[in-house]
N, C-alpha and C positions, 0 to 999 in steps of 0.2 A: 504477580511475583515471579522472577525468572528463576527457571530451574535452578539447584541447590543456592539458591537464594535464605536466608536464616530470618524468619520475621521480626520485623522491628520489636524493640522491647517496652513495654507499656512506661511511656516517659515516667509515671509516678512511680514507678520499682526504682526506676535509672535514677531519679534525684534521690529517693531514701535510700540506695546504694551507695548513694554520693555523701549524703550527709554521715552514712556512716563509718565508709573512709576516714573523712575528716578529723570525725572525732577520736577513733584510733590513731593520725597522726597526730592529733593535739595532744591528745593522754602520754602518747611517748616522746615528742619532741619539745613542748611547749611548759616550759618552767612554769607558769599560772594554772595553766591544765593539769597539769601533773602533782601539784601542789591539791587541790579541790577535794574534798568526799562528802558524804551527803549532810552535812550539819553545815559545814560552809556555803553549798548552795541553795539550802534550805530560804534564809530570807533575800536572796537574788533571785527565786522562783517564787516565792510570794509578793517581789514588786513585778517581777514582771506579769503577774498574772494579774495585778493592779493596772498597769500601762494597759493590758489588754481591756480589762473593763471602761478604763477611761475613752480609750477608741470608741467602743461598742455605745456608748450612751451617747460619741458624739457621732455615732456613724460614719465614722472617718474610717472606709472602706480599705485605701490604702494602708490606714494607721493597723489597722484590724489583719490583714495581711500578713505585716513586719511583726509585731509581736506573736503570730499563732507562729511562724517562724522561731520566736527566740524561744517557746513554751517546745516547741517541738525539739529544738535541740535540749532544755534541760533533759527533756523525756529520754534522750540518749544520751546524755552523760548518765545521769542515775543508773540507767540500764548497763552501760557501761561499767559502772563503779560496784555493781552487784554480779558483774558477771566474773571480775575478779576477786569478790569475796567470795565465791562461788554459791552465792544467793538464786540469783536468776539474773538472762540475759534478754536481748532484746526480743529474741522468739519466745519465750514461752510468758514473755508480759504478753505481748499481741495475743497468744496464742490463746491464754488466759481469758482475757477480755472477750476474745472470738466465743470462745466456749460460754463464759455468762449470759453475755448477750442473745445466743440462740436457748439459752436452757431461760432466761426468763422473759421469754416471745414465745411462749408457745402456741398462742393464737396466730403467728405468723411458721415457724418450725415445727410446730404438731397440732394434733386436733381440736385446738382448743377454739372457743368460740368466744368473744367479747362483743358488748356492744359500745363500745366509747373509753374513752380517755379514761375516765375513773376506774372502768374494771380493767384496765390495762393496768394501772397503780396499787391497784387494790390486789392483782395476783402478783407483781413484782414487789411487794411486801409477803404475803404470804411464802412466794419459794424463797426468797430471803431465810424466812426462819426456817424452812423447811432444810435449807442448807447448814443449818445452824447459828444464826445469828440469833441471841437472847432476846434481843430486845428491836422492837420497829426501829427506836432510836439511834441504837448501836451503831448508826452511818452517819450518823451528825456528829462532825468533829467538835473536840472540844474548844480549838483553836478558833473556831467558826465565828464571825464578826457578828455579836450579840441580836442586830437586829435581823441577819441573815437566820441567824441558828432559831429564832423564837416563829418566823415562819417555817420552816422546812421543819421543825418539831408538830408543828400544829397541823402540817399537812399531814405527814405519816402519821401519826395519831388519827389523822379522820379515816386514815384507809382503812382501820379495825373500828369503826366506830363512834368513837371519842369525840362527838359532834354538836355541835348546839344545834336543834331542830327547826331555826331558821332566825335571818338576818336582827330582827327586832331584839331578839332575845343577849344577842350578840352586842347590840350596843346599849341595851338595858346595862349588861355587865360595863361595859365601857362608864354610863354615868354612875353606875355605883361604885366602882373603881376614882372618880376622879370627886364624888361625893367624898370619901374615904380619905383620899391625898387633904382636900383643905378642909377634913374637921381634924386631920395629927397635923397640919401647918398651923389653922389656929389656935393649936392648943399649945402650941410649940411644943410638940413632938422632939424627942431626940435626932440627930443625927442618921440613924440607923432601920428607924421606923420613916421616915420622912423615905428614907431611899429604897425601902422596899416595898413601901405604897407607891413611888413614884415609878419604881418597875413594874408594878401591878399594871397602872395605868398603860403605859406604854407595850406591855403584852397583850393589853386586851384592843390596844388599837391596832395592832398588827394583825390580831383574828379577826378585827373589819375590812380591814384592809382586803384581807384574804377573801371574805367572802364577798369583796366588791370589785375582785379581781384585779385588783391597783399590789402590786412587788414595792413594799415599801421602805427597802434598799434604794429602789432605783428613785420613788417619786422622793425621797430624803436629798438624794446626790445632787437630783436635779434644780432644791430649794438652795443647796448649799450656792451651785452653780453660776444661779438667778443672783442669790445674795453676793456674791464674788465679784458677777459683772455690774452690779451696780454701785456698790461700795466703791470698787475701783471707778468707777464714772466720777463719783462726788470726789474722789481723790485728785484725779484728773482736773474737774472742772472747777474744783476750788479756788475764790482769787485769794485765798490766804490760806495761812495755815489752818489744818483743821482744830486743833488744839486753841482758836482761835475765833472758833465760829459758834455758832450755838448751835443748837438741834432742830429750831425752826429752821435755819440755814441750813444744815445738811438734810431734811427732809425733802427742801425744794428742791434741791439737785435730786434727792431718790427719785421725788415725782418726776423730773427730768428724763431721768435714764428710761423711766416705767414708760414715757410718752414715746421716746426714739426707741422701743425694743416696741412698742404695739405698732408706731410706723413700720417701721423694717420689717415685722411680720405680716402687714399689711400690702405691701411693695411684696413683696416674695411670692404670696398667692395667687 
């Protein structure tokens, strides 16, 4: 570097400098900017945060890029819109977070010692309530998309304990759970008993889930996915209307699609 030369500035300050420019002139020049507070961007940062998982499950690297982009800007309007209520502003969010983060690592910021992933979990629950939070649960939003919320409940529960003592015992519950659902279908159960057995069921497959390390958010998306591109194949491939074929006809085409998705995955290897 040549004498009173100034060192270059670590490009990632230079662009979140930049972005937050921007968003300062949008908030005072831009009639839709200026219009916005947090209830308005409320469900345009829940699809975007949607667009984001859709990337991620296709791995669409680029796609995963442009959206942690669009997620970063809400992060600075919000921050923005709170620094005018005189809430908080974009330093002491980070700032905040900075602080959490090292006060519950203290196996990495203090003396503490862990052996593994669990007791990493298992003390980031405990300073939790140590900080005051009532309850392990009290970080599971209630908004939370039901099959997301029924895992992340069952995790933080196991960090205090709350555990089946191993996998058999786990799907014992699963067949008594679906024992249960068709003796209230065959009885024809009400409405309301049908639907709470059938959630039974479906809880207790997401604690197999769990302990067979399968996110079954993601292996659901990825059924719907399957059933999407193949549906559309029998659509496609249809020589008449569907409304017009039978079910052995439209099977053949499913088996179709099933035969060109096990090709193509076969060619790609």
């Amino acid at each position: 570097m040549k004498e009173n030369e100034l060192p270059a500035k670590d490009p990632r300050l230079v662009a979140f400098e930049r972005l937050l420019t921007i968003m300062n002139e949008l908030r005072e020049q831009c009639p839709w900017d200026r219009k916005q507070d947090i209830h308005s961007l409320r469900n345009l940062t829940i699809e975007e945060t949607y667009e984001l998982a859709d990337a991620i499950l296709k791995e669409d690297w680029k796609g995963i890029g442009e959206e942690l982009g669009d997620l970063m800007l809400h992060i600075v309007f919000y921050a923005k819109i709170g620094s005018e209520q005189d809430q908080f502003d974009i330093t002491s969010v980070l700032t905040d977070v900075c602080d959490k983060l090292v006060r519950r690592h203290p196996h990495i910021y203090g003396d503490i010692r862990v052996s593994g992933e669990e007791e990493v979990k298992q003390n980031w629950e405990s300073i939790k309530k140590r900080e005051g939070k009532k309850s392990v649960l009290s970080g599971v939003p209630d908004s939370m998309p039901a099959l997301i919320k029924a895992y992340r409940m069952q995790d933080k529960t196991k960090q205090v304990g709350f555990e089946w003592e191993n996998e058999h015992q786990v799907w014992e519950k699963v067949e008594e759970e679906l024992a249960e659902f068709k003796e209230a279908a065959m009885a024809n159960a009400d409405h309301a008993e049908l639907e709470d057995e059938f959630g039974d069921i479906l809880f207790s497959l997401v604690n197999f889930a769990r302990y067979k390390q399968i996110d079954p958010e993601t292996a659901l998306e990825r059924v719907n996915q399957k059933f999407k591109r193949r549906f559309e194949y029998i659509e496609s491939a249809a020589p008449k209307d569907l409304k017009e074929m039978t079910l052995e006809e439209m099977d053949a085409l499913w088996n179709e699609a099933k035969m060109l998705e096990k090709k193509k995955k076969s060619e790609s290897s």
